[in-house]
N, C-alpha and C positions, 0 to 999 in steps of 0.2 A: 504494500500500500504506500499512497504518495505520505513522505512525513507531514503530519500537519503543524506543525511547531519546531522550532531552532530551538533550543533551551540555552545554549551555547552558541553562541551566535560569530563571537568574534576567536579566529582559530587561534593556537597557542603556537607563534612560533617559536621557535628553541634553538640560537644559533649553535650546534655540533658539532660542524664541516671544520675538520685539523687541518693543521698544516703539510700532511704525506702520509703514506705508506707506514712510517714507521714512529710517525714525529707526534701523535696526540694516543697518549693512555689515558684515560681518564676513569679514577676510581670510583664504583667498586667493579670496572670490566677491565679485567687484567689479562693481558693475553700470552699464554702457556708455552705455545707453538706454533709452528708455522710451516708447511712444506710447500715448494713449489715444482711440480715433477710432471710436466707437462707432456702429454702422447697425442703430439699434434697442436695445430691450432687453422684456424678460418683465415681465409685471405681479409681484406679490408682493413680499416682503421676505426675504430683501436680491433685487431683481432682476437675470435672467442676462442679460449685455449678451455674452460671450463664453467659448466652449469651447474646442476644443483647438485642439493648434498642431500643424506640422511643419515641417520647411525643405528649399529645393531649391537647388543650386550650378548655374548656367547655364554653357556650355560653355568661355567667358571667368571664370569663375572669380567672379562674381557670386551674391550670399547673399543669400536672400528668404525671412521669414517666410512660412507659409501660415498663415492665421489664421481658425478658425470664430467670425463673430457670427453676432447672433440673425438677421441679416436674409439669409444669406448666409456668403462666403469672402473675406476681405481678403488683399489681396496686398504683403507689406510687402518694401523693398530696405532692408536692414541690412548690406549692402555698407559704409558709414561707420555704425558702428554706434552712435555720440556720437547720428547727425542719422536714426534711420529714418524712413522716408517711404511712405506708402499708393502703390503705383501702378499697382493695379486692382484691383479688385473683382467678382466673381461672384456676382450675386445668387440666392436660393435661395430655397423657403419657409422662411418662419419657423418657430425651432427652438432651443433651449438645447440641442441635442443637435448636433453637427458634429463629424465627423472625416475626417482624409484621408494619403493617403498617395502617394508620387511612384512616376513608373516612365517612363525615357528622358526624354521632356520633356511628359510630363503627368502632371496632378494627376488625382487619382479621390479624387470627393467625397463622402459618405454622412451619411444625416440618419437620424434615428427618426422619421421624422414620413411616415405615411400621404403616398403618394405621390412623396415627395421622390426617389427611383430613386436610380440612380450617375451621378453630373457626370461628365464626362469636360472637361474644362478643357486647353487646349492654351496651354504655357507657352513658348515655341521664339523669341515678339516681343517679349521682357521685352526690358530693363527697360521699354520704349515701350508695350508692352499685353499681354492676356492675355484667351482668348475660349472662353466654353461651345462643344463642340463638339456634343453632345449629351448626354441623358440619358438613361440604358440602363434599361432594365426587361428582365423575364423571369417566364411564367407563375407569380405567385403571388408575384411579387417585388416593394417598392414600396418599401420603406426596411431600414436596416440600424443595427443602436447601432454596432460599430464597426468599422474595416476593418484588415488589414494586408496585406502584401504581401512577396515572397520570390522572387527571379527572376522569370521573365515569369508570375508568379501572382498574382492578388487573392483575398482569403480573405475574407468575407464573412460578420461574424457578429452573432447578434439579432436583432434584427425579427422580418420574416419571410421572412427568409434562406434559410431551407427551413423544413420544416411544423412545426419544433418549435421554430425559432430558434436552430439549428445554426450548421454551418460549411457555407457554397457554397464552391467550388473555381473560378475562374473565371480561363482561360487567356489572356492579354493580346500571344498570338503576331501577332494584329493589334491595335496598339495602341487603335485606336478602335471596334473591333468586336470587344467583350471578347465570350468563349462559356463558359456553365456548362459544367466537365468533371464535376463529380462534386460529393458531399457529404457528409457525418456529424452523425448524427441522433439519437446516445443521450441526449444531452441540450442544453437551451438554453445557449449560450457565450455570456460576454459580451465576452470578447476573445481573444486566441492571439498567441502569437510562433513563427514559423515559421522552427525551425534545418536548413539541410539538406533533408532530409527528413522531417523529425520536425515535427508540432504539439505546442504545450504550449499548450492549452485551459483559460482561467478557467471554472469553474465557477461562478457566484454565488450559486447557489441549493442550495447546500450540498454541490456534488461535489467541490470541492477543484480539481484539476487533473490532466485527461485527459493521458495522452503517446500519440501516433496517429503512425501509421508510416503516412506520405503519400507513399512512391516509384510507388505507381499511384494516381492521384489520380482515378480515377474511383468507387475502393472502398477509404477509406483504415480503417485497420484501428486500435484500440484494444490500444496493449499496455499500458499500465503506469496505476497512477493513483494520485494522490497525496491523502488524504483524510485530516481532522484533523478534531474534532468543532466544530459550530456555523461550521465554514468562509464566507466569502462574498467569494470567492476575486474580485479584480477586476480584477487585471491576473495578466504574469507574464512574466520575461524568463530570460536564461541567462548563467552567466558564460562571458567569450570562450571557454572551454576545454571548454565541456559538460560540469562535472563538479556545476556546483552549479544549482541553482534559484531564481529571487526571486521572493517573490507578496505582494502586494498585497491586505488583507483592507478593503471598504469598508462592509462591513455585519455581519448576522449578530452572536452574542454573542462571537465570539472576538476577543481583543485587535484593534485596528484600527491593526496596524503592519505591517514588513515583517517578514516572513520566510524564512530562508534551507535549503533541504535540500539534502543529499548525496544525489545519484540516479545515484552512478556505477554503483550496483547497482541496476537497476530491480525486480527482486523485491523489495527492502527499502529503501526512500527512508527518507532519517532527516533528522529536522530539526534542526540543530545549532546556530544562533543566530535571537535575534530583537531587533529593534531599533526604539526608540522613541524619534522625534525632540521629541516632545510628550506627556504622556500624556493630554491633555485635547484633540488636536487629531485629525485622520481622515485616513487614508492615500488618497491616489489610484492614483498608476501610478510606473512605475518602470524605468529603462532601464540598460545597462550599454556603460560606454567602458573598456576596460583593467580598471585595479584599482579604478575609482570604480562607486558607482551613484550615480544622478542621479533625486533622487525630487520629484516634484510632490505636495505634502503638503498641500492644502486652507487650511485657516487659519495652516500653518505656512510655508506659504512653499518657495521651490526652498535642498531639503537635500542632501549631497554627502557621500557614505558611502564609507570606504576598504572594501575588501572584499580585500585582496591575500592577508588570511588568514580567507577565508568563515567559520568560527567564531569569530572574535573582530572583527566589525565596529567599526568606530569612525568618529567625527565627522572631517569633512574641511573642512566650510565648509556658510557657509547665507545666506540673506539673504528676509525675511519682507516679502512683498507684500502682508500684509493685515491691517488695525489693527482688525477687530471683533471680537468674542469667539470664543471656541475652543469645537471642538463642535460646528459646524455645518458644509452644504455647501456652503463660501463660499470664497473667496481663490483656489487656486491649481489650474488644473486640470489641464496638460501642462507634459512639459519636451522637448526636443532637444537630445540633445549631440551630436550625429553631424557640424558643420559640420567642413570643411575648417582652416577657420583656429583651430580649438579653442573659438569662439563658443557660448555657448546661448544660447537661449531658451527663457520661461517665459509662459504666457499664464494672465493672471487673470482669474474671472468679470467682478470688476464692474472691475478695473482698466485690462485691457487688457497690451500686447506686453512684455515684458523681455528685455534681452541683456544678458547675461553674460560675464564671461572668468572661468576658474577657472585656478589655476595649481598645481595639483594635489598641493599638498604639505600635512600632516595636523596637523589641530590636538592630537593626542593619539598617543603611539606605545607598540603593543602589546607585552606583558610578552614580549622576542625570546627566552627561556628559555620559554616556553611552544610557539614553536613548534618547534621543533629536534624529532625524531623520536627516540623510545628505539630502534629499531634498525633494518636494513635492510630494505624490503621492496619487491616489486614487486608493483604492482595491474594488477588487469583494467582495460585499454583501454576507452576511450567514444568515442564508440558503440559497440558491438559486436555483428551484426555493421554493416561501414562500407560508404560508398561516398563519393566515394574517399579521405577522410583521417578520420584518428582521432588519437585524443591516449594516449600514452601515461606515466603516472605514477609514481615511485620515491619511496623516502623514502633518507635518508641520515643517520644518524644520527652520522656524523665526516666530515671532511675524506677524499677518498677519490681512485683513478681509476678512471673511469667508462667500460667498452663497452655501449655498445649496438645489439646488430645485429638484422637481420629475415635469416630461413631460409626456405626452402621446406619442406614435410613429411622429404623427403629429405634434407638438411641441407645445400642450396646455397646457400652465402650470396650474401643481395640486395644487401643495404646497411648501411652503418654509421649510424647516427642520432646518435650521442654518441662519442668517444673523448678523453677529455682530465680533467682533476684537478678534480672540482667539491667546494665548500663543503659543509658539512652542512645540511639540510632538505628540504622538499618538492620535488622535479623535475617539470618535465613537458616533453614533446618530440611535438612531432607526425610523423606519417606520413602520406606524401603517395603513395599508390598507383595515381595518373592511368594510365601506363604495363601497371600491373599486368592480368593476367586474374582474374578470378574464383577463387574458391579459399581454402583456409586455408593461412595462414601463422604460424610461431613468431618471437617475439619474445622476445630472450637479453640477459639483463645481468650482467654482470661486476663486482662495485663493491667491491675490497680482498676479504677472506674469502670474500664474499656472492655469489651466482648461482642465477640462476632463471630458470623458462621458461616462457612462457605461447602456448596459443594464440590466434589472432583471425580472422576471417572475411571477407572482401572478399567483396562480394555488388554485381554490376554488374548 
């Protein structure tokens, strides 16, 4: 839906843009490592030697960059992340296009390039080696711009994906003998992050971003859509709680920063902050740990945004991988923060592998009078309806004590969620209904004066 309110009106810019390559640290992102072991590169100026990254944790507890160059998949052990080291390589066709995503212990590889299929890479001999198992095609299938992945699913989008450069749905119940189950075709995606069961579809070419309700993944359905004029929407993630949205604008006339909406009301998504780590620099992608986001910013370098209060973002740390001018489609193109040991990585076109430690504490701290709530209230759950956990939200505008329970229709109580004296501000608590049948159920708060009651939906 179109937002109908700016909350946030005027954007935060944040000057971050270093002096080079090697010339701006800025704490708390302190950078470990660095490889630069290039297998090929693109003709033109400046040329692509390297695309995106991801990382995989082996069963011993070992951290490996996956790394797309031009020639190929580099496989780097940042295990000692001072000394990383190549120790294998999957060669591919040539391509400034690679991305990939893990699932048990293989990698699934995807190029834009005519022909290049899906690698299926078996990673189970690291650190010692690592071996194409094969590459998968499927009628009318032959490459993909970019992949992700969600339980035993690969999601498959661009190229020719399906007939319009959709989303394929592709069931990885046998790992190396992945099978299209289904797909979504209203329009060409250029990426998706897959909560649950919910898609949230980059549109690039000016849809904004689809929300698709994927619990039968043979016909996944379009409910909600999120669209802003001149969109060219290029990534898109969520925060842990499902209540906000982050997207990524790489093109098109609209600012080319992040931005953030409130989609706990799918009928009326509102965009409430926007944030700009450069105004002279291009946004790429953008991921969420906790209260950070962790954005791969082009010429600006790997940026680190608090988000603990989605309308009021603020600067966390940064450190700029690339000393040419700003403006262009150069310096930095993926981040990972998802390792085990708090580790990222950053992978630059022309520079090659970064790790990172981030210690997670903000270079700037929000006006705490601003968030504090004028008065009590309890919101609709998200998702709704769920399967099988949801988040539910309060505001609290004084020091209070807090119940919170789940009923049946009939008013037998299930469960307590909250019972104890909480601060004043935002709440939220999840519900976890594994046990539960199917059905609607009410959700009661009790907070000093204040009480209210909501329904919510469990749909197994």
């Amino acid at each position: 839906m179109r937002p109908s309110r700016l909350l946030l009106a005027a954007t935060l810019v944040i000057l971050l843009h270093g002096l080079g390559v090697f010339a701006q640290q800025s704490s708390p992102v302190i950078l470990l490592g660095h490889l630069d072991n290039k297998h090929g590169q693109s003709t033109g100026s400046p040329p692509f030697a390297y695309s995106s990254c991801w990382g995989y944790t082996d069963s011993r507890g070992r951290e490996y960059a996956l790394l797309g160059v031009y020639e190929g998949m580099s496989i780097i052990d940042i295990t000692t992340p001072t000394n990383p080291r190549e120790v294998a390589f999957i060669p591919g066709l040539n391509s400034i296009y690679r991305e990939m995503k893990t699932f048990s212990h293989y990698a699934y590889v995807v190029s834009d390039r005519a022909g290049a299929g899906l690698q299926i890479v078996d990673l189970s001999f690291l650190p010692d080696s690592a071996h194409l198992v094969k590459t998968w095609t499927y009628p009318g299938f032959d490459r993909a711009h970019t992949i992700s992945q969600a339980g035993p699913y690969l999601y498959l989008n661009g190229g020719n994906a399906t007939s319009v450069g959709g989303i394929a749905i592709v069931s990885l119940a046998d790992p190396v003998n992945p099978v299209k189950v289904g797909e979504w075709v209203e329009h060409y995606v250029h990426d998706c992050y897959v909560r649950n069961d919910t898609i949230f579809a980059a549109g690039i070419r000016g849809e904004g971003v689809s929300i698709i309700d994927a619990r039968n993944k043979t016909t996944p359905q379009r409910i909600a859509q999120i669209t802003y004029p001149n969109a060219g929407t290029h990534n898109v993630w969520t925060t842990e709680n499902g209540m906000y949205a982050l997207t990524t604008d790489e093109v098109g006339a609209t600012a080319k920063n992040l931005k953030i909406w409130d989609i706990r009301n799918l009928a009326s998504t509102t965009l409430v902050a926007e944030f700009t780590a450069d105004p002279n620099a291009i946004i790429h992608n953008v991921y969420v740990r906790g209260n950070f986001a962790h954005i791969a910013y082009y010429t600006a370098g790997y940026v680190v945004v608090d988000i603990s209060n989605p309308a009021r973002p603020m600067p966390a740390g940064s450190y700029d991988t690339y000393s040419g001018p700003d403006g262009t489609f150069a310096g930095a193109w993926n981040v990972y923060p998802y390792f085990p040991s708090g580790r990222i990585i950053l992978s630059d076109i022309q520079t090659g592998l970064y790790v990172f430690s981030f210690s997670g504490s903000v270079t700037s701290v929000p006006d705490a009078k601003a968030t504090i709530p004028g008065s009590f209230h309890l919101q609709q759950n998200f998702p709704n309806p769920f399967n099988p956990t949801t988040t539910i939200t309060y505001s609290l505008p004084e020091q209070t004590h807090v119940t919170l329970k789940i009923y049946t229709l009939l008013g037998q109580e299930i469960t307590t969620l909250v019972d104890e004296i909480q601060d004043a501000g935002a709440k939220s608590v999840r519900f976890k209904a594994e046990s539960l049948p199917s059905g609607v159920y009410l959700y009661r708060i009790q907070a000093g004066p204040y009480s209210a009651t909501k329904k919510t939906i469990l749909l197994k």
